[in-house]
N, CA, C and O of each residue as an XYZ file, in Angstrom:
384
protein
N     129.631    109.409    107.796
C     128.443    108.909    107.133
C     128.660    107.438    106.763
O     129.757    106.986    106.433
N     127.305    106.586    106.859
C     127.744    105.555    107.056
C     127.872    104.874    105.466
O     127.115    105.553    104.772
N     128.358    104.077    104.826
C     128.223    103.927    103.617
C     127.325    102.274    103.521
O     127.665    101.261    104.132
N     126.135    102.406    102.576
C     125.141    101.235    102.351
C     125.892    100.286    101.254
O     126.667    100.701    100.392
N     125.483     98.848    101.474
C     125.989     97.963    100.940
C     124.807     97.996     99.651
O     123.610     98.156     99.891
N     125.165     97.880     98.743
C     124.127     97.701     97.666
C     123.227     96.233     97.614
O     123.761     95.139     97.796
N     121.933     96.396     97.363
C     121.119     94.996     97.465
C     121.625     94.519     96.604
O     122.073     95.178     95.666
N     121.703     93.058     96.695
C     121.913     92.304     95.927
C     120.579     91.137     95.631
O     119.773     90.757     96.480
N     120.637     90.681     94.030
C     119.275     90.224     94.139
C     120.095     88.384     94.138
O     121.283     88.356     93.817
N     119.421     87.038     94.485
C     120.106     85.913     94.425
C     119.017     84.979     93.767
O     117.825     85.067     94.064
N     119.518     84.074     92.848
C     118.751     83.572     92.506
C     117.922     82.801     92.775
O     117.832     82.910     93.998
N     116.844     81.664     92.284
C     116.349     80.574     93.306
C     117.346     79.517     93.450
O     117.659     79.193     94.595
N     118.023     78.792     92.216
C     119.017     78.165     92.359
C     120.361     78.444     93.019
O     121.158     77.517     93.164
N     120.708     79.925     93.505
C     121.568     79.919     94.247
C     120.724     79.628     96.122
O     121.102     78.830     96.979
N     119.750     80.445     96.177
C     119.179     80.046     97.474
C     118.454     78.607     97.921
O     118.052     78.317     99.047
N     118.408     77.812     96.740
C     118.093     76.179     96.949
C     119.593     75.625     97.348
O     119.874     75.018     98.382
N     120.542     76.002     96.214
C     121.724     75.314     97.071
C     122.614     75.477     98.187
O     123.437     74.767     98.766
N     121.934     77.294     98.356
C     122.673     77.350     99.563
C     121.750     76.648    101.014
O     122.350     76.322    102.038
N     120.413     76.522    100.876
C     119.745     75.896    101.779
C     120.069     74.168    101.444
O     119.805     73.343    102.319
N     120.344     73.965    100.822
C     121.024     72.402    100.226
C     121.929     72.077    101.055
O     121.893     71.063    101.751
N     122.907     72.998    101.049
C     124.188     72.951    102.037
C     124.126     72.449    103.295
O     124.836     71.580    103.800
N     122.696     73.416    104.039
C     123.074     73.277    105.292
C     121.631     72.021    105.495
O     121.889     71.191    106.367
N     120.607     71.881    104.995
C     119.859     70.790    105.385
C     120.552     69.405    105.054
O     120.557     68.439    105.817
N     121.332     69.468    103.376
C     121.533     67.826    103.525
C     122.741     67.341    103.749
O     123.007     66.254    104.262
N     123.835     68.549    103.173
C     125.426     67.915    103.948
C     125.974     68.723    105.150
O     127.163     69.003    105.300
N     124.900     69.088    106.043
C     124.868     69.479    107.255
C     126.223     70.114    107.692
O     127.124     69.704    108.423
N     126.043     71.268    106.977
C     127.233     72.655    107.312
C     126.378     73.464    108.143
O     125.173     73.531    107.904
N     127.064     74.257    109.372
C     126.606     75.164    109.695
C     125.393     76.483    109.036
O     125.611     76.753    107.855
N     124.566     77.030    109.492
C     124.675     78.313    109.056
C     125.605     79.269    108.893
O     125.751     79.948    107.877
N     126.075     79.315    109.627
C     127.181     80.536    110.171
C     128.429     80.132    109.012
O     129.223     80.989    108.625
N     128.467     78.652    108.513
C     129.555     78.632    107.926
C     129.195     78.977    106.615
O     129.780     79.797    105.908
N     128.265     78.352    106.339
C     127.621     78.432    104.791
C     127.234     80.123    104.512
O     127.543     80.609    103.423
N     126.738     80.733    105.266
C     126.200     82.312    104.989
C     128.092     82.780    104.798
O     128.380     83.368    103.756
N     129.053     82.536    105.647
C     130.091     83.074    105.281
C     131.132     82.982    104.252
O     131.969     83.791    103.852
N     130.897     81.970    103.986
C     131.392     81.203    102.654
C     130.720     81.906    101.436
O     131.392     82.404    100.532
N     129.604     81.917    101.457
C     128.791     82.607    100.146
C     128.465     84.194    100.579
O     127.572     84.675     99.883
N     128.942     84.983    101.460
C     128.613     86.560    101.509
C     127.254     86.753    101.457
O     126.786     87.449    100.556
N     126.404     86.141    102.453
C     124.799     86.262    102.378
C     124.635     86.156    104.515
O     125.211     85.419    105.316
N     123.738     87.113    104.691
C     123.502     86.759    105.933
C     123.005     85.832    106.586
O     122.015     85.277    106.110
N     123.446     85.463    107.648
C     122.876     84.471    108.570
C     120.731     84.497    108.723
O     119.999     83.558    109.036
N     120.424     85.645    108.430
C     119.144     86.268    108.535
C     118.508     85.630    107.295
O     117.536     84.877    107.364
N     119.216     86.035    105.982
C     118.797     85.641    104.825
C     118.840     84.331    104.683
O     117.690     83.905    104.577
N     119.854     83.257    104.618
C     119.780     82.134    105.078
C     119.061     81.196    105.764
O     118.828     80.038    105.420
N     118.694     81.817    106.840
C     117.404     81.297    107.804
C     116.059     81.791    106.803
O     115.228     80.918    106.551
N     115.902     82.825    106.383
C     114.648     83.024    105.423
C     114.628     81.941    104.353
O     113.593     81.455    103.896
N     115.946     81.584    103.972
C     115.686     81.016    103.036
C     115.393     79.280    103.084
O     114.850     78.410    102.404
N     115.922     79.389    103.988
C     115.867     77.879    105.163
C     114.215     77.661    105.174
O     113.733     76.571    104.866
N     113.497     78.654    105.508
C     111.882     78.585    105.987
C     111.503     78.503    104.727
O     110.780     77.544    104.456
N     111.763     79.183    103.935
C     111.154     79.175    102.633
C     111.223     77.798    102.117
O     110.392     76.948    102.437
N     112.096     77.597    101.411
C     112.422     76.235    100.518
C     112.710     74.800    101.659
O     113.486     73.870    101.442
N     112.208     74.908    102.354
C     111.822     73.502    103.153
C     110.559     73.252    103.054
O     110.141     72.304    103.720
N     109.870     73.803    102.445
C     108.474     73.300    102.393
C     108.240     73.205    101.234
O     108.582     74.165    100.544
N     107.439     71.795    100.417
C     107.368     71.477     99.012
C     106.822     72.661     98.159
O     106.089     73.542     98.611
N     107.277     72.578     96.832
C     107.519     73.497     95.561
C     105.728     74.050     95.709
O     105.338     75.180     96.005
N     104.871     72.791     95.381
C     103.357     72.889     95.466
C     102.682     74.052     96.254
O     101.831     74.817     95.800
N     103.406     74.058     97.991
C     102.571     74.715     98.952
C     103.143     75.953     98.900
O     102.440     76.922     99.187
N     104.400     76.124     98.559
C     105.060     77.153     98.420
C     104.845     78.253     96.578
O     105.012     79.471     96.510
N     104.539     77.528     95.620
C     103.340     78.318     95.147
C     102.046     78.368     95.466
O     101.606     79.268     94.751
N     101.272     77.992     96.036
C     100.146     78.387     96.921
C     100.344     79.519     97.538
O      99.872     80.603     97.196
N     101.151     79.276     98.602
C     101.372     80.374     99.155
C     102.054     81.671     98.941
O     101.985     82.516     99.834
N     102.609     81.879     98.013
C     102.953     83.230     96.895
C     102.030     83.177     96.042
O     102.423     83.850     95.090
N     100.828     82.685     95.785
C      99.842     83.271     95.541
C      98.788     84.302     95.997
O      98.135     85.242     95.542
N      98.978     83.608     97.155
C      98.275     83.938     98.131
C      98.523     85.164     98.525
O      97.765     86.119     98.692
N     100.013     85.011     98.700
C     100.686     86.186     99.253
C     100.470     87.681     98.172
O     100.482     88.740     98.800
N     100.330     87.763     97.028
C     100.232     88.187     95.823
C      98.867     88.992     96.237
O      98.867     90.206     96.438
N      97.607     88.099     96.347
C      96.538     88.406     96.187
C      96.375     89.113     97.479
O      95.560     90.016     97.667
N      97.186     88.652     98.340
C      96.734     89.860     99.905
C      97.067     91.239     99.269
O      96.148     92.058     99.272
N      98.429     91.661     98.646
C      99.173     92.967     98.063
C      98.413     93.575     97.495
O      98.059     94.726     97.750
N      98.028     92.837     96.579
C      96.768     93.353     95.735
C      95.094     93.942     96.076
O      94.404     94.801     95.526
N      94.880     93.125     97.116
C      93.841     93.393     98.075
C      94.416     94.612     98.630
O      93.554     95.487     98.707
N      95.437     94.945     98.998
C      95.624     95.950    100.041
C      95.952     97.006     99.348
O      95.516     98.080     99.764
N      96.617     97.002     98.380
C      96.436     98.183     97.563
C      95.213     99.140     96.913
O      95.079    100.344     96.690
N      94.310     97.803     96.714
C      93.092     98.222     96.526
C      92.459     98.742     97.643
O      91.880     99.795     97.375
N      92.350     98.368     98.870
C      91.658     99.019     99.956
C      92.363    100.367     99.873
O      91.621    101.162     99.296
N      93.530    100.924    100.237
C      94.434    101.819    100.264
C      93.656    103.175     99.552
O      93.246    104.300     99.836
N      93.768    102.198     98.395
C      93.301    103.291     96.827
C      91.541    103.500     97.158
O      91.025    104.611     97.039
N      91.102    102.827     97.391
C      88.963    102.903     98.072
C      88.749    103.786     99.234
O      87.811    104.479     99.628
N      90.044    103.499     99.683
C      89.716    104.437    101.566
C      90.566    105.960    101.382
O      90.294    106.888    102.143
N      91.680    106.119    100.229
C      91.984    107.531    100.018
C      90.705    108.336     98.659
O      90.556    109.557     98.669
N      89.811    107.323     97.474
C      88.569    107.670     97.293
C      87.786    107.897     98.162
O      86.765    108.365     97.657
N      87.720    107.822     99.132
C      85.909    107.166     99.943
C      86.657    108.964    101.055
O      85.841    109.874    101.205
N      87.868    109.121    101.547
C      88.147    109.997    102.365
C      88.438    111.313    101.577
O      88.885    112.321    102.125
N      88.139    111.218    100.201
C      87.970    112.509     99.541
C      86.449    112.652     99.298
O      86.011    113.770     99.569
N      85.827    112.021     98.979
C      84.393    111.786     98.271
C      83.760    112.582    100.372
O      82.966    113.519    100.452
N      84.208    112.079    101.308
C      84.243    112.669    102.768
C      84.402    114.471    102.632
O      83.406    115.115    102.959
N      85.347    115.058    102.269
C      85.631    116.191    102.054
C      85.106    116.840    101.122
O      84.669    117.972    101.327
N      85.027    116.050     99.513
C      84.221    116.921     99.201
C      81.912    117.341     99.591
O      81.160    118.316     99.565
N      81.838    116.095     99.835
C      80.405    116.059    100.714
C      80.634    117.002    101.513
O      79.807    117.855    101.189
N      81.364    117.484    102.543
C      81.428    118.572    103.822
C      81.642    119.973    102.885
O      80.902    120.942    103.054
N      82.124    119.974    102.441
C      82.390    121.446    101.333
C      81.336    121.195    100.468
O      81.198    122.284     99.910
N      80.706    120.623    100.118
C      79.147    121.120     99.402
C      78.172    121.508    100.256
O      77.360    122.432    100.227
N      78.453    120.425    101.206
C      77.080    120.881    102.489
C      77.193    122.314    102.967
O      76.288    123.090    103.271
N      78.449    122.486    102.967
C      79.176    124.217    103.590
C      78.295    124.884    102.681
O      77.202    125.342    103.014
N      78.888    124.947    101.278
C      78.124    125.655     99.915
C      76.904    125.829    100.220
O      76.168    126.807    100.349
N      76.792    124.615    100.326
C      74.612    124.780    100.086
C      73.731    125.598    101.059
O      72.773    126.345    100.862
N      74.449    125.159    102.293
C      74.082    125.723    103.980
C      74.038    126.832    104.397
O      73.771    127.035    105.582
């Protein structure tokens, strides 16, 4: 059985400086993710992330926020709307 590594959560200031590393004193990825015990994967996420100014990047976790929220709500309207379905067919049964 295989044994799971536990998540780990990182901060913003650790993922600004580890993207610090490799944009301004131009270390590898590969070296910098190994040096700090973070993946090459996460690194590159974090690379995409925090290269784009503070401004657009709350914009866009806003944004991102309000889609979740939107979609939860549809989720929660379309498992209402697909009961409010069932019970309409079982009254019509009743009545019929």
């Amino acid at each position: 059985m295989e044994a799971r590594k536990a998540r780990v959560r990182y901060t913003e200031e650790f993922k600004v400086e580890a993207v610090r590393q490799v944009t301004e004193r131009g270390y590898s990825t590969a070296d910098v993710s190994a040096r700090l015990g973070v993946s090459t994967y996460s690194l590159y996420e974090w690379i995409k992330r925090y290269s784009t100014p503070a401004e657009q990047r709350a914009k866009h976790d806003a944004q991102a926020d309000e889609i979740r929220k939107l979609k939860a709500e549809l989720r929660r309207v379309t498992e209402e709307r697909d009961i409010l379905k069932k019970a309409a067919a079982y009254f019509a049964k009743q009545s019929g």
